[in-house]
Backbone as a printed PyTorch tensor [residue, N CA C, xyz], in Angstrom:
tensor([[[ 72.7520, 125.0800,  79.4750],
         [ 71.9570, 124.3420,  80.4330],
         [ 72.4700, 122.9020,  80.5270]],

        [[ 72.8150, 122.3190,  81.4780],
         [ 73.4060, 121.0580,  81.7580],
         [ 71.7700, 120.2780,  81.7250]],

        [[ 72.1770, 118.8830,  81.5970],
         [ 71.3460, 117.6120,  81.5060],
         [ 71.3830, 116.8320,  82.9060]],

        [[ 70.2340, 116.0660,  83.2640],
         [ 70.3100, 115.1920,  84.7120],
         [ 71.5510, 114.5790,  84.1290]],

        [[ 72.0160, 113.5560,  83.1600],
         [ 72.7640, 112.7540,  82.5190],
         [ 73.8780, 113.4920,  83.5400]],

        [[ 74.4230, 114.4150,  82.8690],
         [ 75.7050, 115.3620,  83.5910],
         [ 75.4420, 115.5740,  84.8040]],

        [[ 74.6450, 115.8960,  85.2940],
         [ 74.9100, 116.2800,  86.4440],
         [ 74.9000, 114.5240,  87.6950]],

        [[ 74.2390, 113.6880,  87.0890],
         [ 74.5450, 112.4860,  87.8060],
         [ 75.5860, 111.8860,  87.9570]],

        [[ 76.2380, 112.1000,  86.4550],
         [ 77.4180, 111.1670,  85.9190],
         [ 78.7590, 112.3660,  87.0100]],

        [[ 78.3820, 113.7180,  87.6060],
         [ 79.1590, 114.3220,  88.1910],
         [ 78.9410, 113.8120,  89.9120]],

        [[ 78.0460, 113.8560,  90.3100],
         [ 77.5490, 113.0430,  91.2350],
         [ 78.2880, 111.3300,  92.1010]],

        [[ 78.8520, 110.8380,  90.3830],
         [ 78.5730, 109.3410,  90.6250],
         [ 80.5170, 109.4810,  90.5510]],

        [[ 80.5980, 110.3650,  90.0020],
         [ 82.3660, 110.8330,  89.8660],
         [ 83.0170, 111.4880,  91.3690]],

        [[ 82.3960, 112.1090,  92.0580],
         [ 82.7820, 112.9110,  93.0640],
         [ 82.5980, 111.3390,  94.3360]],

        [[ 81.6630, 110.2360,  94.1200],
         [ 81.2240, 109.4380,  95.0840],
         [ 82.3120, 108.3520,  94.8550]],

        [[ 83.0340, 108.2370,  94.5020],
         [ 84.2250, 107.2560,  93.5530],
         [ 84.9950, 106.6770,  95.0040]],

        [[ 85.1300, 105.9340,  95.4390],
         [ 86.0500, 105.5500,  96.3820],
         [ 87.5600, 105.5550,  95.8490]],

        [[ 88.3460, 106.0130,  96.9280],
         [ 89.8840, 106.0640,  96.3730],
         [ 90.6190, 104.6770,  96.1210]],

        [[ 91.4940, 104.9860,  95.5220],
         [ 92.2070, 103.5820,  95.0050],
         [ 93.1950, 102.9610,  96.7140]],

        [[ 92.8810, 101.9170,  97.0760],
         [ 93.3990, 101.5130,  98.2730],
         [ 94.5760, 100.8180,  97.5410]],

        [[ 95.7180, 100.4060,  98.5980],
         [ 97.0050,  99.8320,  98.2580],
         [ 96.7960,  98.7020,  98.3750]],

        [[ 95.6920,  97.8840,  98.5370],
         [ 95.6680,  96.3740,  98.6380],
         [ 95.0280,  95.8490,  97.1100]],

        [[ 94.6440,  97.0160,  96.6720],
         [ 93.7950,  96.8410,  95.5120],
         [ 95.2210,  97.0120,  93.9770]],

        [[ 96.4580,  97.7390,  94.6900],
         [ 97.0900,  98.0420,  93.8990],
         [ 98.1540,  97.1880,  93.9650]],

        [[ 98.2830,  95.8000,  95.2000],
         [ 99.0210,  95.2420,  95.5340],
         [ 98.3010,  94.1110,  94.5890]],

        [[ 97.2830,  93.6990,  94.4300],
         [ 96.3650,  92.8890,  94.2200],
         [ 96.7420,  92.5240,  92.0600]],

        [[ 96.7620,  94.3600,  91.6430],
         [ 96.6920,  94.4190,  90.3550],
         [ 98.2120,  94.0710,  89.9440]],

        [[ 98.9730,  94.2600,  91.0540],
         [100.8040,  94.1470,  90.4480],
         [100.6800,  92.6190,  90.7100]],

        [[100.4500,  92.1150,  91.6270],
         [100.6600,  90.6120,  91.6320],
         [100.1200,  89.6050,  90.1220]],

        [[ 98.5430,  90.3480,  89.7440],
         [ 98.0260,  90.1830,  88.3080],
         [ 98.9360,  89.9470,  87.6460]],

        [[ 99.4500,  91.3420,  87.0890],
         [100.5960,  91.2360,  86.1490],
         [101.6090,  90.3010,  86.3640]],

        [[102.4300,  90.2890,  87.0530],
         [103.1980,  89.5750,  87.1000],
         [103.5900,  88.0320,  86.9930]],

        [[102.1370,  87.3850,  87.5870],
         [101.9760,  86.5660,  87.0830],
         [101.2780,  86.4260,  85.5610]],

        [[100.9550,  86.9200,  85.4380],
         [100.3030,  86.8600,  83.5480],
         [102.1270,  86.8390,  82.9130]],

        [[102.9040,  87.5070,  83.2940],
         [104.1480,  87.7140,  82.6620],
         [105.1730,  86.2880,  83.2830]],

        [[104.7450,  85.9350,  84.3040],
         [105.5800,  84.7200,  84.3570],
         [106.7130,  84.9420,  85.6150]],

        [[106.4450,  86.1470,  86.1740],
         [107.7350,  86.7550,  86.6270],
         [107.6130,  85.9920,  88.1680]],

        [[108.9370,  85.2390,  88.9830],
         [108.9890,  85.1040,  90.0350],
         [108.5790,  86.2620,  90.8870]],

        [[107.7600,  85.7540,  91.5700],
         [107.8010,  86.8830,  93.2100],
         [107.2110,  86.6080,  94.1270]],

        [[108.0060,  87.3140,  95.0050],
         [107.9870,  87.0740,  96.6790],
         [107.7060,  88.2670,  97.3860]],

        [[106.3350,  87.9200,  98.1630],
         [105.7810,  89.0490,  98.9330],
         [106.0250,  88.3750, 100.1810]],

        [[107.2520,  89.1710, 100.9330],
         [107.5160,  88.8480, 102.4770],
         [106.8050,  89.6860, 103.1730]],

        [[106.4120,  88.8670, 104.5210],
         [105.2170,  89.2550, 105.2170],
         [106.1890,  89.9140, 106.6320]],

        [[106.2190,  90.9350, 106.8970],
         [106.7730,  91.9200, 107.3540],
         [106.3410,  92.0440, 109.1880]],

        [[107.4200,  91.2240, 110.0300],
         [106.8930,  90.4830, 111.3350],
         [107.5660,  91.6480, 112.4840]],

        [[108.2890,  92.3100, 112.1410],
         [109.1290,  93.3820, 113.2880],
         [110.2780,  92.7790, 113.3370]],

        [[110.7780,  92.0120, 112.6320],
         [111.9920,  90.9810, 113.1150],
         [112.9420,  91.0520, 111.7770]],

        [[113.8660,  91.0010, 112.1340],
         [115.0930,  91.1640, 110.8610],
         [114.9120,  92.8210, 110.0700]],

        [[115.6160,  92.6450, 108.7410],
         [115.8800,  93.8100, 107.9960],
         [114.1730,  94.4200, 107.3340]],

        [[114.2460,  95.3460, 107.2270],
         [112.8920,  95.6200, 106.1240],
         [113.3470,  95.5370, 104.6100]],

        [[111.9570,  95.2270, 103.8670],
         [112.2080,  95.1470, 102.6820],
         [110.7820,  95.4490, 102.0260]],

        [[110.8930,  95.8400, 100.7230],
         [109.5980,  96.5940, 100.0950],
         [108.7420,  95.2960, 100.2180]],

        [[107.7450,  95.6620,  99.2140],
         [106.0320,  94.7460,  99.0440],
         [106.6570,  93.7890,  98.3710]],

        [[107.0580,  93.4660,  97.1260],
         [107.1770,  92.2230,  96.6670],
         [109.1520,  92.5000,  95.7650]],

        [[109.4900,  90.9530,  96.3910],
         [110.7780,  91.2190,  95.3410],
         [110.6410,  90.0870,  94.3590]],

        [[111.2190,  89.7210,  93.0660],
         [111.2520,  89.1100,  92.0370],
         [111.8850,  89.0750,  91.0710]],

        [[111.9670,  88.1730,  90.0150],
         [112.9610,  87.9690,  88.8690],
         [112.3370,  87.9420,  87.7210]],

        [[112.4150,  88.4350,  86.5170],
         [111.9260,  88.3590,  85.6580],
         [113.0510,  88.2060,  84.6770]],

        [[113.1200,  87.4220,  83.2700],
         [114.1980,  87.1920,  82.3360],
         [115.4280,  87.5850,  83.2570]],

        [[115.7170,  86.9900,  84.2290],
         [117.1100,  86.9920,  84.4900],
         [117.3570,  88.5070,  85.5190]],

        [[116.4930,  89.2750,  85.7890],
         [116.6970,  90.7930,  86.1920],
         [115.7570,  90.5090,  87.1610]],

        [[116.4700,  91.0670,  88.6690],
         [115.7020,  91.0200,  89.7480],
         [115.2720,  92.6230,  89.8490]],

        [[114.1890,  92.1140,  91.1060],
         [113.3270,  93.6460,  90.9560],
         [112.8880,  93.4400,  91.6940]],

        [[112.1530,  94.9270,  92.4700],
         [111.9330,  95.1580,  94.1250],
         [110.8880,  96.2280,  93.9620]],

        [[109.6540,  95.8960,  94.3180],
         [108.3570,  96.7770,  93.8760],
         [107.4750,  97.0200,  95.3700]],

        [[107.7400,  98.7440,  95.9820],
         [106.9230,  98.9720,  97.2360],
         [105.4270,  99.7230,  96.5110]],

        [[104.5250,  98.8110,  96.2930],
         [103.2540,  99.6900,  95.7960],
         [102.6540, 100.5250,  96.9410]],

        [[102.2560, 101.6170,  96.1960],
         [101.4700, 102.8790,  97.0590],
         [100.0720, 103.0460,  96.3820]],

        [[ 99.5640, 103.6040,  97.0480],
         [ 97.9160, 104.0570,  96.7210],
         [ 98.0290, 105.3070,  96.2550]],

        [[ 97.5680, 105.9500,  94.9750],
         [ 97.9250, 107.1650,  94.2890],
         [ 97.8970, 108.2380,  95.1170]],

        [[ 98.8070, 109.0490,  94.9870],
         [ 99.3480, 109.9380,  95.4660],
         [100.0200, 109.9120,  97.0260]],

        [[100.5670, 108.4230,  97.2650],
         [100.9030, 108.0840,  98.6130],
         [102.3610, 108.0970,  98.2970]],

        [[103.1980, 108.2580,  99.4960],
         [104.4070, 108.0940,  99.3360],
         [105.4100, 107.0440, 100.4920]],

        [[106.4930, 106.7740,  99.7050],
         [107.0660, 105.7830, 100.3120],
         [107.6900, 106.9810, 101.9030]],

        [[107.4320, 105.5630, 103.0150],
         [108.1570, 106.0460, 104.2590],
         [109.4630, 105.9360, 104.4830]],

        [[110.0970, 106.9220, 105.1880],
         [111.3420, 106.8440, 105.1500],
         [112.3740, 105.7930, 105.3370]],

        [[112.1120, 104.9510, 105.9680],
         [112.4850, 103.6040, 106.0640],
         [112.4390, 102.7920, 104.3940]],

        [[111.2350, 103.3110, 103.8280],
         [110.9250, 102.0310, 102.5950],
         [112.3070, 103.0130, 101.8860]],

        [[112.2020, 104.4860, 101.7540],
         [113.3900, 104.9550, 100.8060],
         [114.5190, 104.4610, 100.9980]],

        [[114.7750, 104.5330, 102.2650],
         [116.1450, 103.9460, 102.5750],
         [116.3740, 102.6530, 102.1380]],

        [[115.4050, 101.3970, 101.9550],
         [115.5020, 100.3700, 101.8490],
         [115.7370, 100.5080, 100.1050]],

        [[114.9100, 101.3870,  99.5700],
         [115.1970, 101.2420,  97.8140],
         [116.6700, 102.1280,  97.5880]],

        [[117.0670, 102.9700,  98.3410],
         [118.1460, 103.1960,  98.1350],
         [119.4460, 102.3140,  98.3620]],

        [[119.5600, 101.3660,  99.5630],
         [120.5690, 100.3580, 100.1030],
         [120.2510,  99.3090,  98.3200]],

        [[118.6840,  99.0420,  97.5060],
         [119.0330,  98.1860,  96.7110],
         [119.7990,  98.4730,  95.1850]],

        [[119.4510, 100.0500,  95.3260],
         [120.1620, 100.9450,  93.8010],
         [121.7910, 100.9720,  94.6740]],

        [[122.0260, 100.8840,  95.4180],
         [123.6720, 100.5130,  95.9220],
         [124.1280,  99.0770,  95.1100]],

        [[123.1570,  97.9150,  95.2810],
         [123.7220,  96.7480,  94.7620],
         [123.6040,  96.6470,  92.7200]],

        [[122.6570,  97.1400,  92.2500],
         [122.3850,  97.2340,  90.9280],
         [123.4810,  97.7730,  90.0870]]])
């Protein structure tokens, strides 16, 4: 026999809002600054080359971070763009 307890706490689990990408853009920027790490979130106008969500340097090692919302995936354009940067690495 299940308890109200369980069956609310199942209730309050199923009502969960999904994790949005601004929220996950929000938590990488956190980090990064707690770690010290340069970065640059270019604001993406239709004009020139594309490039992921934020690029940056940390101890000397640059780095290029397109955050997604769980279980989202990068668009074909963003792959292409992380692939043109594993060309320069």
């Amino acid at each position: 026999m299940t308890d109200n307890w369980t069956l609310s706490n199942r209730k309050r689990q199923q009502r969960k809002k999904p994790v949005l990408e601004k929220t996950v853009k929000a938590a990488v920027r956190k980090r990064l600054k707690e770690i010290g790490a340069y970065q640059h979130w270019p604001v993406q106008m239709g004009l020139g080359e594309t490039c992921l969500d934020v690029h940056g340097c940390y101890e000397a090692l640059y780095f290029a971070i397109e955050c997604k919302a769980p279980g989202k995936k990068p668009t074909l354009a963003q792959k292409f763009t992380i692939e043109k940067i594993y060309v320069y690495i």
